[in-house]
C-alpha positions as CSV (number, residue, x, y, z in Angstrom):
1,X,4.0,11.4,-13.8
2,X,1.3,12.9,-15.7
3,X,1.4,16.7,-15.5
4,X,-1.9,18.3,-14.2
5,X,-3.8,20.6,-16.5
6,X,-6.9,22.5,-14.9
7,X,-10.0,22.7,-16.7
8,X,-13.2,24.0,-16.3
9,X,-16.3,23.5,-17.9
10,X,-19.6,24.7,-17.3
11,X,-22.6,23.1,-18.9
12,X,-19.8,21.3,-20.9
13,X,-18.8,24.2,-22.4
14,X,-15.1,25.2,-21.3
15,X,-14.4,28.5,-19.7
16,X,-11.1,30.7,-19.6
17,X,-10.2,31.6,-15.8
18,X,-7.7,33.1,-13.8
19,X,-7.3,30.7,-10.6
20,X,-8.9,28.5,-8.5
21,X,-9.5,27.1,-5.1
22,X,-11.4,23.1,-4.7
23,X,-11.9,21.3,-0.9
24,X,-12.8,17.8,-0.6
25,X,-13.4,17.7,3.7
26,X,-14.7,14.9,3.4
27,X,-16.6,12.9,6.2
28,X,-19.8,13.5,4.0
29,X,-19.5,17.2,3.5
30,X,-20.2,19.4,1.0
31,X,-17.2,19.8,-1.5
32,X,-17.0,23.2,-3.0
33,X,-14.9,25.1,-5.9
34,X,-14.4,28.7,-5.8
35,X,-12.8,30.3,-9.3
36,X,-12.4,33.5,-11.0
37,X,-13.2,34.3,-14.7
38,X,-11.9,37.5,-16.5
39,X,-15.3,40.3,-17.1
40,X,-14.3,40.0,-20.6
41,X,-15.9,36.0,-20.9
42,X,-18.7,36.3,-22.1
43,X,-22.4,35.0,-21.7
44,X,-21.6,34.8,-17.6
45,X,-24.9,36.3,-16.4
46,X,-27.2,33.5,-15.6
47,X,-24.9,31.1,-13.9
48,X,-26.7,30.4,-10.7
49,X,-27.6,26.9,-10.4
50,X,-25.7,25.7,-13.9
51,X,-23.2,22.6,-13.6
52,X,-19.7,23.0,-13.5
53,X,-17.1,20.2,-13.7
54,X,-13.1,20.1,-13.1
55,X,-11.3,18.3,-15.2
56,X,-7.4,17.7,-14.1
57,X,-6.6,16.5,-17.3
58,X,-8.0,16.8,-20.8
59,X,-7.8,13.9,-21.4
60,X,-10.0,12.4,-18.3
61,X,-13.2,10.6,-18.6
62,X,-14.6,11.7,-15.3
63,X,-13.8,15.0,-13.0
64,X,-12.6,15.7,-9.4
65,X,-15.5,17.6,-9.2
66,X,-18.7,18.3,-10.4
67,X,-21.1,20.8,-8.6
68,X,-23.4,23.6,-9.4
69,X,-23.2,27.2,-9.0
70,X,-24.4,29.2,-5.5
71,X,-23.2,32.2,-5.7
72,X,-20.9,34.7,-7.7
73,X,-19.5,37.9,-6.5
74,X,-18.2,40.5,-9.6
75,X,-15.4,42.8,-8.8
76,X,-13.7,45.6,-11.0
77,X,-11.8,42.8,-13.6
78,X,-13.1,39.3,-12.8
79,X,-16.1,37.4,-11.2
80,X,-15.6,34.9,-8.6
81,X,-17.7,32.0,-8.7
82,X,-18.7,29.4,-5.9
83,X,-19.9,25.9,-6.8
84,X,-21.0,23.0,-4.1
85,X,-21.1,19.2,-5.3
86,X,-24.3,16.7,-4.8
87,X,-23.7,16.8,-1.1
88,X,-24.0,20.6,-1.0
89,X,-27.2,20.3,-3.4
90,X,-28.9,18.1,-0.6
91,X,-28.1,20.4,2.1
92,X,-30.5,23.1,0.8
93,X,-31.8,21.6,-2.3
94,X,-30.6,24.3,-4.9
95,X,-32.2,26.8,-2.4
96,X,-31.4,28.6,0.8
97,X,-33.0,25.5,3.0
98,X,-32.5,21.8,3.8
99,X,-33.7,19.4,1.7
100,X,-36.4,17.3,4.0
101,X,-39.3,14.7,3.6
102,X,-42.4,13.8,6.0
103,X,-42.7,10.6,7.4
104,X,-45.6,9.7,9.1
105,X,-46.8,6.0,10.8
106,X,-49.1,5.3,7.5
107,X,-46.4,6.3,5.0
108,X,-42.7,5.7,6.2
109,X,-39.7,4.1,5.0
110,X,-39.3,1.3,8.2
111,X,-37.7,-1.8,7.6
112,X,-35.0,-0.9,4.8
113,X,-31.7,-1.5,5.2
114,X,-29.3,1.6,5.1
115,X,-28.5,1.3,1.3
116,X,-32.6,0.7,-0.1
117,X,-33.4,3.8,2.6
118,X,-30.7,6.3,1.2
119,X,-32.4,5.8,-2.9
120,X,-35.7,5.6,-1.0
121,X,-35.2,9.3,0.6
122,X,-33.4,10.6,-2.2
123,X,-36.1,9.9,-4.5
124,X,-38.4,11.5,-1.8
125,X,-36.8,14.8,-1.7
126,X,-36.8,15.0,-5.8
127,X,-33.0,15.0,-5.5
128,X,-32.4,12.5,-7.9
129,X,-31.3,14.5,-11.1
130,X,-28.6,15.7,-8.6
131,X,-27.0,12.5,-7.0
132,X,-27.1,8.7,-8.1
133,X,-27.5,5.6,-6.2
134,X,-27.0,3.0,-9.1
135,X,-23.7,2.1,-6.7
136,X,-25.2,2.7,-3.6
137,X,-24.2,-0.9,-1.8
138,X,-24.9,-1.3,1.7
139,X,-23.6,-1.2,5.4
140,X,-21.1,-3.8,6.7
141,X,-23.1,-5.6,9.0
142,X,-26.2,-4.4,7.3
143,X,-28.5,-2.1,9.4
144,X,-32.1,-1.4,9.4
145,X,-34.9,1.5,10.1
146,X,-37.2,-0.3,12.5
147,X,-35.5,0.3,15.8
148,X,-35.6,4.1,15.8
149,X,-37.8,4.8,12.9
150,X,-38.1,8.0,11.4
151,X,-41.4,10.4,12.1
152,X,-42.4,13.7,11.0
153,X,-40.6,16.3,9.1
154,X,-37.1,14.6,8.4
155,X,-33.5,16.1,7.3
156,X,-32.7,14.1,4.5
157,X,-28.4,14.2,5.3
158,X,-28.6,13.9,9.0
159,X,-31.4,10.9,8.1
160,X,-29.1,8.9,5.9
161,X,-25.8,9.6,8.4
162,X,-27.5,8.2,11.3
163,X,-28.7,5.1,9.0
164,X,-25.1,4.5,8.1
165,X,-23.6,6.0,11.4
166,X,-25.6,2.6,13.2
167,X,-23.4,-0.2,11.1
168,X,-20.1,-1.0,12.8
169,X,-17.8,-3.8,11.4
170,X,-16.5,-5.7,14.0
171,X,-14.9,-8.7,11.8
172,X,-10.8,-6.9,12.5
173,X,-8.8,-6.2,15.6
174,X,-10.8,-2.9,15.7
175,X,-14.4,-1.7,15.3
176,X,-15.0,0.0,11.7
177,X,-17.3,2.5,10.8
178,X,-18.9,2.6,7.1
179,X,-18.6,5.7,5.3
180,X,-20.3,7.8,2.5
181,X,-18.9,9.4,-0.1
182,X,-19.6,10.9,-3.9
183,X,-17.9,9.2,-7.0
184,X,-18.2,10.6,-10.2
185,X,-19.1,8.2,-13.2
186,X,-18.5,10.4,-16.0
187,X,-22.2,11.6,-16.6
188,X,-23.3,12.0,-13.0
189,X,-22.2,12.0,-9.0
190,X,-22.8,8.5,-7.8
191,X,-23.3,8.1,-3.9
192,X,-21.5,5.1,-2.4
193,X,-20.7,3.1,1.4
194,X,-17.8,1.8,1.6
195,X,-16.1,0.1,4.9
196,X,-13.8,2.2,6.7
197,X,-10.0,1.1,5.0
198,X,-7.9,-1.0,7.0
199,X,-4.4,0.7,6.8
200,X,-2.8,-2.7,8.3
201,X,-4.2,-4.8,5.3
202,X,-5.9,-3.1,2.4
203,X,-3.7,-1.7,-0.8
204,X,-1.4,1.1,-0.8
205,X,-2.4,3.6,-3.4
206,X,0.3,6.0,-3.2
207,X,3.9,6.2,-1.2
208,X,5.6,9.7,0.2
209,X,8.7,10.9,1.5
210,X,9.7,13.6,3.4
211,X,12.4,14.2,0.7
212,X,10.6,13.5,-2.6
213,X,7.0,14.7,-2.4
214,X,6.1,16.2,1.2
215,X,6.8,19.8,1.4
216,X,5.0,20.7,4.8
217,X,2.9,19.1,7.5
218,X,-0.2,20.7,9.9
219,X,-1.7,18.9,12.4
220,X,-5.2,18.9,13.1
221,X,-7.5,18.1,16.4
222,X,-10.4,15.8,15.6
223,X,-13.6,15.4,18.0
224,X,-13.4,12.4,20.2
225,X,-16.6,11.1,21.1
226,X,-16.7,10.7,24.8
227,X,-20.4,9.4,25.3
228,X,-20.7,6.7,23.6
229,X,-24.8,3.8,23.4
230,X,-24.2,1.1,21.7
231,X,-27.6,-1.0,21.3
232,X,-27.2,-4.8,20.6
233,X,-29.6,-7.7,20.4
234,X,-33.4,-7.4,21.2
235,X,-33.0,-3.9,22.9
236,X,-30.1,-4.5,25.4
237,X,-27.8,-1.5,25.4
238,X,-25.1,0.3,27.3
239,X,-23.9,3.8,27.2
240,X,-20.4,4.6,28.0
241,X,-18.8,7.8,29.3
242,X,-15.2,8.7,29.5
243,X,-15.2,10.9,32.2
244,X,-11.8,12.5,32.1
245,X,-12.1,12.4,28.2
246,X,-14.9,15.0,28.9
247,X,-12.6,17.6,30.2
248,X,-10.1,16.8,27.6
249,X,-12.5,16.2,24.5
250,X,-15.6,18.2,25.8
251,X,-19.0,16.6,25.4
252,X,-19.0,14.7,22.1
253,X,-22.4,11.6,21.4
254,X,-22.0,8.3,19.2
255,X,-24.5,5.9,19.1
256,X,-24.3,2.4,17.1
257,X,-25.8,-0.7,16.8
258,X,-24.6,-3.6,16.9
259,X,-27.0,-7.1,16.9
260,X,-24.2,-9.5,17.7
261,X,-23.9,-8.3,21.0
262,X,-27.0,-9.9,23.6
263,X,-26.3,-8.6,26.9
264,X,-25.4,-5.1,28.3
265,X,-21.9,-5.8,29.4
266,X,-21.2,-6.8,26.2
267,X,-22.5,-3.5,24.6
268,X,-20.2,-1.8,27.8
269,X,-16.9,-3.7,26.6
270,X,-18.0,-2.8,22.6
271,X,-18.5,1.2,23.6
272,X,-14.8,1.3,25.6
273,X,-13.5,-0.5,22.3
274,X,-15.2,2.3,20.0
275,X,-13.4,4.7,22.7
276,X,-10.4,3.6,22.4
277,X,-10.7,3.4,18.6
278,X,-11.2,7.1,18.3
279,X,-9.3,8.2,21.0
280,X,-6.1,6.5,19.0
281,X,-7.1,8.7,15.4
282,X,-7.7,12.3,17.7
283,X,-5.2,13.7,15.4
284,X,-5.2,14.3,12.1
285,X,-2.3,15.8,9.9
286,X,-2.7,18.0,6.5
287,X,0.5,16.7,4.3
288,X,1.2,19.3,1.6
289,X,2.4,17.5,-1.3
290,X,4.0,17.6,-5.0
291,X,1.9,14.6,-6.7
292,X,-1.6,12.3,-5.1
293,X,-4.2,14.7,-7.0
294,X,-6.2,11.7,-7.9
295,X,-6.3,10.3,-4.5
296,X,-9.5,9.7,-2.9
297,X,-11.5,9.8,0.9
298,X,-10.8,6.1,2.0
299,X,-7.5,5.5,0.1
300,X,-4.6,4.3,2.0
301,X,-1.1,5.9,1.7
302,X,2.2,4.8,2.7
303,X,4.8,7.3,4.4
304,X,8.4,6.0,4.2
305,X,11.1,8.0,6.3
306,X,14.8,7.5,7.2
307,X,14.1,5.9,10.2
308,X,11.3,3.0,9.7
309,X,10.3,3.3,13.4
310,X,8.3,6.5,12.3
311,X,7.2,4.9,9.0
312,X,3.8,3.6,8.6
313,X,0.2,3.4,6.5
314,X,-2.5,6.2,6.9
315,X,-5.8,6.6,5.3
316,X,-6.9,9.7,3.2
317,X,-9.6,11.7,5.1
318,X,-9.8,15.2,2.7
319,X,-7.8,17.3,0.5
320,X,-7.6,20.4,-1.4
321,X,-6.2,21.8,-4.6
322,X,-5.5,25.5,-5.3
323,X,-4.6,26.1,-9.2
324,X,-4.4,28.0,-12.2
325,X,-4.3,26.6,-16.0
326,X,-0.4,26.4,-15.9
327,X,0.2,25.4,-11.7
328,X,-1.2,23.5,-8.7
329,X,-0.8,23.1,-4.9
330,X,-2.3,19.8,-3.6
331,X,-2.9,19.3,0.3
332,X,-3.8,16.1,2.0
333,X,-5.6,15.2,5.0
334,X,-4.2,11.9,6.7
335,X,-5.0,10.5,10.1
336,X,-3.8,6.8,11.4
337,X,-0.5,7.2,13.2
338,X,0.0,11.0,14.4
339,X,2.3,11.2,17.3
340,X,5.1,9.4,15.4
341,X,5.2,10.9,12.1
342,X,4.9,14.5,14.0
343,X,7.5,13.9,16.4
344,X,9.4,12.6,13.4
345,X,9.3,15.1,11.6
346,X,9.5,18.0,14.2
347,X,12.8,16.2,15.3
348,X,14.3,16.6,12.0
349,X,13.4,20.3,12.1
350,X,15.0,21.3,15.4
């Protein structure tokens, strides 16, 4: 294995630093990168807004991040510096407020499918220097902007999530969402949608064991959506509510569309599946771990155990990396099969 090596560039230049801290959440948020630098560096005084990359290895062709400076805070010996990636940037747009676009009945963007509306806003909003859609794709089924178009003064994330947040692939055993997330092509953050893996079916990218490479585990509540409209074919729709899920979930909306289904029982029977979809990944679990740096949102990862009962696949949902330019701590956010691996696990504890 291929030991990592920390570097930092900003502009392209490298930088000495002390330590580090980078979060991936994923779930289209903003990653961010928080590091210190020594006083003595020089040249540090205009930073705000200036690209900064990290590099794992000097010998990569693309990094785990790339952002741009918001803020730095100097104390006595060092100045700690806080970057956000492309996602970030479209949040407030290199300022202090949202990055938004008008749309009005005489000039809109009605009628494009998720993909061709996503480079059509971004282009809108001027945020095209920032993030990339030369890899864009497009929603599995595909989706469009006529049904609920979008008027007046428009957020250009929550805009392109409800685009996306409409497609749901019903082709498995089990309703998919589609997902956005940032690649990096070497030169620029690229924006992509991708199908929600299949941990049953699609490739493993990476095995752990509770003896080699798992040193702790946390598990994590998730929101459970517990009112749930789907809209199908010509209009027809159906909203589902899980009334005791509202006491145990709270009050949590989805809302998809799906144009295979033509009556409202249909769209009924889809919502309880969507239910029960969600209901099955509440949990989620944060897997500290020795080696996966590379890993990505969307991956699937294979746990193996003593007992294969408690074994199983489970799909990469975040992580985070605190380092320094001779060490590294790597956390991973998993969700697919909960209960078992924590009962597991606990077991072998007690």
């Amino acid at each position: 294995m291929r030991k990592i090596s920390p570097k930092i560039f900003i502009e392209g230049k490298e930088i000495d630093y002390l330590d580090g801290d980078y979060s991936y959440p994923g779930n289209f948020s903003a990653s961010s990168m928080t590091f210190n630098i020594p006083l003595t560096q020089g040249g540090m005084q205009k930073l705000w807004n200036r690209e900064v990359t990290l590099f794992l290895h000097p010998s990569d062709s693309y990094p785990i991040f790339r952002g741009w400076i918001k803020r730095m805070n100097e104390t006595f010996t060092s100045m700690e510096i806080f970057a956000q990636d492309a996602v970030g940037y479209m949040v407030q747009a290199g300022g202090t407020s949202k990055a938004k676009v008008r749309l009005t009945d005489k000039d809109n963007l009605d009628g494009y499918t998720a993909g061709a509306f996503i480079r059509k806003i971004i282009e809108r909003a001027e945020l095209s220097d920032k993030i990339k859609t030369i890899y864009i794709g497009d929603t599995s089924p595909r989706v469009n902007s006529v049904t609920e178009p979008f008027r007046g003064v428009v957020n250009v994330k929550s805009s392109i999530e409800d685009m996306v947040s409409k497609a749901v692939d019903v082709s498995g055993d089990l309703p998919r969402p589609n997902l956005l997330r940032v690649i990096d092509d070497g030169t620029n953050s690229q924006l992509i949608i991708e199908l929600e893996s299949d941990t049953d079916s699609d490739p493993i990218a990476h095995t752990f064991t509770e003896k080699d490479n798992i040193t702790s585990l946390n598990i994590i509540n998730k929101k459970v959506p517990t009112i749930i409209t789907v809209e199908g074919k010509d209009g027809v729709s159906s909203t589902f509510t899980h009334t005791s899920g509202l006491d145990a979930f709270d009050r949590n909306y989805l809302e998809v569309s799906n144009d295979k289904l033509e009556s409202p029982a249909e769209c009924h029977d889809f919502a309880v599946k969507l239910w029960r979809t969600n209901e099955r990944l509440q949990l989620e679990y944060t897997l500290e771990v020795t080696e996966g740096a590379y890993l990505n949102e969307n991956d699937v990862i294979r746990i193996i155990t003593e007992e294969p009962e408690f074994s199983g696949n489970y799909r990469i949902v975040g992580k985070s990396l605190s380092f320094s330019p001779a060490d590294f701590a790597l956390s991973l956010i998993i969700n697919r099969k909960p209960p078992t691996l924590a009962e597991y696990i606990s077991s072998r504890d007690n």
